[in-house]
C-alpha positions in Angstrom: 17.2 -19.7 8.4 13.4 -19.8 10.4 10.9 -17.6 9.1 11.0 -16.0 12.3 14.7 -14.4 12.0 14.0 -13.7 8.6 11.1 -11.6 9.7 13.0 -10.2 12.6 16.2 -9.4 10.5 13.3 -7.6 7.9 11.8 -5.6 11.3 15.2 -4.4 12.9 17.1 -4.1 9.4 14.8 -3.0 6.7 12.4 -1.6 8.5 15.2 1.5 9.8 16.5 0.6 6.1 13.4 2.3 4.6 12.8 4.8 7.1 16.7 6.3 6.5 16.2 6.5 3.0 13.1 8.7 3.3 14.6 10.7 6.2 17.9 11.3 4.5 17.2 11.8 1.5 17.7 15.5 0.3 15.1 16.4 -1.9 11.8 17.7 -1.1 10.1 14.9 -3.7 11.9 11.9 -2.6 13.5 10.5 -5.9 14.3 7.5 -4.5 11.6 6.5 -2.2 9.3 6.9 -5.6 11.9 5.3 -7.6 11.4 2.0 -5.5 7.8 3.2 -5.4 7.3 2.4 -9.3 9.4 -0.2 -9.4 7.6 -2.2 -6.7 4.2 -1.3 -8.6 5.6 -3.0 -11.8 6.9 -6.0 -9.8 3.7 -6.3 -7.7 1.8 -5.8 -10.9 3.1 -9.2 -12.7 2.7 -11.0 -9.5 -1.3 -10.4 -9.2 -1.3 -10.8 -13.1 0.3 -14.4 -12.1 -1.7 -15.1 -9.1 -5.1 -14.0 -11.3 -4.1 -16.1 -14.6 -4.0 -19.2 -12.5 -8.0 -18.7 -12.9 -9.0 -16.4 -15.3 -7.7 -15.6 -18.7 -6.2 -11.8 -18.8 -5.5 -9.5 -21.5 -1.3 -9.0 -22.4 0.8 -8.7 -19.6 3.0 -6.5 -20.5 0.1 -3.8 -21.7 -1.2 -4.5 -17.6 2.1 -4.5 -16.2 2.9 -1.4 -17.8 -0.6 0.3 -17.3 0.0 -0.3 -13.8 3.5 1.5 -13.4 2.2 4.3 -15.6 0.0 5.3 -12.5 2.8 6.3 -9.5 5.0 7.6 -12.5 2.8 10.3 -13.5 2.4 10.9 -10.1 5.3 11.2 -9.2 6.0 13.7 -12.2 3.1 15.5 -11.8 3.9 16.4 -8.1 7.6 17.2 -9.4 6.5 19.6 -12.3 3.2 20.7 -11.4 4.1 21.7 -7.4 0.5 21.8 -6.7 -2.2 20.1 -5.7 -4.6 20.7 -8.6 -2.2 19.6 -10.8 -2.4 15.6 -9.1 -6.2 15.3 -9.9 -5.0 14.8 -13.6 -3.7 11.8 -11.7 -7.4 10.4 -12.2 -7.9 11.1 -15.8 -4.8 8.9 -16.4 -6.3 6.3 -14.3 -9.2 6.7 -16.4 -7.7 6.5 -19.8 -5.3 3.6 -19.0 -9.1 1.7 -18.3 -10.5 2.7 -21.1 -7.0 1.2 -22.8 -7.7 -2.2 -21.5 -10.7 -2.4 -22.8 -10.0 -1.1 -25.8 -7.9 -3.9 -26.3 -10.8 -6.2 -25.7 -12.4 -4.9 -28.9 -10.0 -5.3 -31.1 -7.4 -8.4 -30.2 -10.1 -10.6 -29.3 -12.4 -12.9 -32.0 -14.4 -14.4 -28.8 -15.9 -12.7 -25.8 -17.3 -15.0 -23.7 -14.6 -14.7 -20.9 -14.4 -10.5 -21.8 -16.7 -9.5 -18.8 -13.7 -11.5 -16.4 -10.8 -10.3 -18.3 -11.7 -6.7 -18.2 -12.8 -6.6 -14.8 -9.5 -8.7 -13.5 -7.1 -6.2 -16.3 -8.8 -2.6 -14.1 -8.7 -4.3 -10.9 -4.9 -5.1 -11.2 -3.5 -1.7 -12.7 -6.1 0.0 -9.8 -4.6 -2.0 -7.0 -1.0 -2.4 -8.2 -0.9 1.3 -10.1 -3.6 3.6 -8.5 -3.3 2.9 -5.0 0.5 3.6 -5.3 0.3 7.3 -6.5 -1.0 8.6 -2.8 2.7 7.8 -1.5 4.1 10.2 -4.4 1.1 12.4 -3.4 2.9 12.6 0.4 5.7 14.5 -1.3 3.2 17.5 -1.9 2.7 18.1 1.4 4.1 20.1 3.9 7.0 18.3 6.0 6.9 15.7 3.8 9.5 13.7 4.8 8.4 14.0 8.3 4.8 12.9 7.3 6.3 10.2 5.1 8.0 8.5 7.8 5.0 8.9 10.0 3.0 7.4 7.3 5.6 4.3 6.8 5.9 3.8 10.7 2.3 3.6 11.2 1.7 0.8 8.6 4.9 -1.1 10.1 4.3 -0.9 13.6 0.7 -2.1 12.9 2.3 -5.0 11.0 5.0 -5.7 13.5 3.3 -5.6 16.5 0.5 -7.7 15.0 2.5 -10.5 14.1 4.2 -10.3 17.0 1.2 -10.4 19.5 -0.4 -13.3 17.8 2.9 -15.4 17.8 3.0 -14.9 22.0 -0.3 -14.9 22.6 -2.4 -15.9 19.8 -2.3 -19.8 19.7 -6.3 -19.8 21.3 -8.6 -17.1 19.1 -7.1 -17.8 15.2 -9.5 -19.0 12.8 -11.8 -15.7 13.1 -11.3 -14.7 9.9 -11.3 -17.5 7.2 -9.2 -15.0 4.5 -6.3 -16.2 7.1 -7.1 -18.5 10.1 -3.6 -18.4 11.2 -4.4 -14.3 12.1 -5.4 -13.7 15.5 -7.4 -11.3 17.6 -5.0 -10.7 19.9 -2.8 -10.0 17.1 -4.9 -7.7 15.5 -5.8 -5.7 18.5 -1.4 -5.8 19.0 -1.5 -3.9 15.3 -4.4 -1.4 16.6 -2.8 -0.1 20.0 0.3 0.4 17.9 -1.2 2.4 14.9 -3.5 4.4 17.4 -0.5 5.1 20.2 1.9 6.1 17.0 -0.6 8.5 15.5 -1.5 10.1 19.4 2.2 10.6 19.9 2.4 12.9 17.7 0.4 15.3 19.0 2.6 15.4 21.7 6.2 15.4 19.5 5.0 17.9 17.1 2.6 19.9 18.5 3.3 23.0 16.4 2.6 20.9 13.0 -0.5 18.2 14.8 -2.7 20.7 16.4 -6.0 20.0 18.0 -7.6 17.3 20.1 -5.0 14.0 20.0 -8.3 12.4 19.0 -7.9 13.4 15.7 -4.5 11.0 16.4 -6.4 8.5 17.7 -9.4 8.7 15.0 -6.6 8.2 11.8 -4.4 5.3 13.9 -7.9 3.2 14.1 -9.0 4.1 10.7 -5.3 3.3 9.4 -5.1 0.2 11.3 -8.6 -1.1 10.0 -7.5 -0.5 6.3 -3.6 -2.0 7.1 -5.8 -5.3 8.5 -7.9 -5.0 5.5 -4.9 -5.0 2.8 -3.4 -7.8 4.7 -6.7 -10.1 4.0 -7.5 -9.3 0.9 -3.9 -10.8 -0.6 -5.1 -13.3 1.3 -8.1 -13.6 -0.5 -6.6 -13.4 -3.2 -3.6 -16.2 -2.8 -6.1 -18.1 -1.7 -8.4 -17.7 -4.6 -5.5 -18.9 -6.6 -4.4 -21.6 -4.2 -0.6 -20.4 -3.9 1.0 -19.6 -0.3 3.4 -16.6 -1.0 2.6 -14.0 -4.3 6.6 -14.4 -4.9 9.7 -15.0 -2.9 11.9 -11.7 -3.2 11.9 -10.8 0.1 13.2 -12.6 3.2 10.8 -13.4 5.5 7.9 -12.4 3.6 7.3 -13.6 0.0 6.9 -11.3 -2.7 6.6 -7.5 -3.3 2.7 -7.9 -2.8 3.3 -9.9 0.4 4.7 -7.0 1.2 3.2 -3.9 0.4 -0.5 -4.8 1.0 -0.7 -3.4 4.2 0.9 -0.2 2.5 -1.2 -0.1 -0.5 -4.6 0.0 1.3 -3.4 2.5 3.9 -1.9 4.5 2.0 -5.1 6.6 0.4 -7.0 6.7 3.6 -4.0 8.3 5.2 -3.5 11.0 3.0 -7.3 11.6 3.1 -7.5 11.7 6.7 -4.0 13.9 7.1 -5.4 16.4 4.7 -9.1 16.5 6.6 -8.1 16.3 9.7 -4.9 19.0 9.3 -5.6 20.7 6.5 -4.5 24.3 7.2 -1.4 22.5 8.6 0.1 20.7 5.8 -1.4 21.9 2.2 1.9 24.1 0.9 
């Protein structure tokens, strides 16, 4: 089967796949969207622990891995037990603590230090990408119509995703190579992910006025600002694949490699989407 049916099979089947589980799911928190949630950070977790070992020498893999799927658990129980929002902020003292495990670990398993500065820095970095940046898709679940912004939130990152690798293969063979994280991206492609972010997050304005209120600028401001951070989440894997010299971070998923492969986009939008939802409509959607 050609990459390209695989991705198409991923677009028309698991694409409406995730959306139906979110949008028919009957609890308010979304047990199961955050049950895959932790479970992807976990498995997302090992593979940039195995992309970063190919280079630098990491502290235990389990401790990391499990660091890292700490984070969108307590989230997620947070959110489920504390039903408010000032409860999530102790979100970022378990964040903290779970850095300040790593490098306690440093101290005391090592004899040697000369590679600590690396270790430690590579050890945060993963459980902050892999762990942190997941707990602002259990934070969605505090929000007012949550599974309506949910599903906005998931659309917007696929559409921009979609439409960009689907612009640059019809019309993006002459202006790749722009950005050297991933030559094979194109401009037309990229501006193919932007008009979709941006059109999705004007639209509704006009589906849900009641619930969007104000200017569909606001629409337009989060779909360019969500865009920019999907296109960001997609290079950096890149950078960091290619730091390791390895094409795919895994091969779970048709189509598209491994959990990282396919959550990037998600995990770098997801934080600047909940900030901008709760700026930009705050009266709106804090419960």
């Amino acid at each position: 089967m050609s990459k390209v049916v695989q991705r198409l099979l991923t677009f028309f089947v698991g694409i409406p796949l995730v959306l139906g589980i979110v949008f028919f799911d009957p609890s308010r928190y979304h047990y199961v969207l955050n049950f895959l949630t932790c479970i992807f950070s976990a498995l997302a977790a090992s593979e940039l622990y195995s992309l970063f070992s190919t280079k630098t020498k990491l502290p235990n893999k389990v401790l990391v891995t499990v660091l890292s799927f700490i984070q969108p658990v307590s989230a997620f129980l947070l959110v489920v037990f504390g039903k408010d929002h000032s409860f999530i902020n102790y979100e970022n003292w378990i964040f903290l603590v779970s850095a300040m495990i790593i490098m306690a670990s440093e101290v005391f398993s090592h004899k040697t230090f000369e590679e600590s500065n690396t270790r430690l820095s590579a050890a945060v970095f993963i459980v902050f990408y892999t762990g942190y940046l997941f707990t602002f898709i259990p934070r969605l679940a505090l929000l007012s119509q949550s599974t309506l912004i949910i599903c906005i939130f998931l659309f917007s990152v696929f559409i921009n995703d979609s439409l960009a690798w689907f612009f640059g293969i019809l019309f993006g063979k002459n202006n790749r190579g722009v950005f050297a994280a991933s030559p094979n991206k194109s401009v037309i492609g990229f501006l193919g992910g932007y008009a979709g972010t941006i059109a999705s997050c004007v639209a509704v304005h006009y589906i849900w006025p009641d619930l969007f209120q104000g200017s569909p600028l606001k629409g337009a401001v989060m779909g360019f600002f969500c865009a920019t951070a999907g296109i960001i989440g997609d290079l950096i894997e890149s950078v960091f694949k290619r730091s390791a010299v390895i094409k795919d971070s895994g091969n779970i998923i048709p189509g598209r490699g491994g959990v990282l492969d396919s959550v990037d986009s998600l995990l770098f939008t997801s934080p600047v989407f909940y900030i901008l939802l709760t700026l930009l409509y705050h009266p709106e959607f804090i419960r």
